[in-house]
C-alpha positions as CSV (number, residue, x, y, z in Angstrom):
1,X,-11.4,-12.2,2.4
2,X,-13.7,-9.4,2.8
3,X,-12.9,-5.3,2.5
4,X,-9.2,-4.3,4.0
5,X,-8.9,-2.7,7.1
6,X,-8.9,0.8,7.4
7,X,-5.3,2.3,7.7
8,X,-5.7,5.4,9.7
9,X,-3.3,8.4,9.6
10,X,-0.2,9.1,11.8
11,X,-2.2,12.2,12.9
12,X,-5.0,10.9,13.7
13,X,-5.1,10.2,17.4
14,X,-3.6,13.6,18.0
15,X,-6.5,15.4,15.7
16,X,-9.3,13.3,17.3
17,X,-7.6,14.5,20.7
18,X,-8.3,17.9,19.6
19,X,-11.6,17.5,18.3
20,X,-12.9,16.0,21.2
21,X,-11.1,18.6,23.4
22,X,-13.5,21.1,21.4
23,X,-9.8,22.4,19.9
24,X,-11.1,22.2,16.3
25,X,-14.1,21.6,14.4
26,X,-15.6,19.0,12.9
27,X,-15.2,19.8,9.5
28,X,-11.3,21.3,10.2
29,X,-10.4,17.5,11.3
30,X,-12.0,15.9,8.4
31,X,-9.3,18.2,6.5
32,X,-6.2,17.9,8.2
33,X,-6.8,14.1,7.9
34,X,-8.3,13.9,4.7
35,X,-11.1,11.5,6.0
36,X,-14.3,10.7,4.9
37,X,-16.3,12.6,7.9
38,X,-18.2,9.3,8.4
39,X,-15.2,7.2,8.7
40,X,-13.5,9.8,10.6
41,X,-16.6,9.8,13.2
42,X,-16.4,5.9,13.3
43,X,-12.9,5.4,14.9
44,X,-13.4,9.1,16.7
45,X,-16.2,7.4,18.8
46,X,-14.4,3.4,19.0
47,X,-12.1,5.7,21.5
């Protein structure tokens, strides 16, 4: 029961690495992952 966990992308650990490295922007990872920029700020920051 309840709402289905959130399958994140391969890419995703690699992008965030690269976001948080100051890499990339904000709004080019939301892109390459093709995330909701709230969900991909969720699991950036559960790291």
């Amino acid at each position: 029961m309840g709402r289905p966990k959130y399958v994140l992308p391969d890419n995703f650990n690699e992008v965030a690495a690269s976001y948080l490295r100051r890499e990339i922007k904000y709004s080019d990872a939301v892109k390459l992952l093709n995330m909701a920029r709230g969900t991909f700020l969720k699991y950036v920051h559960m790291k």
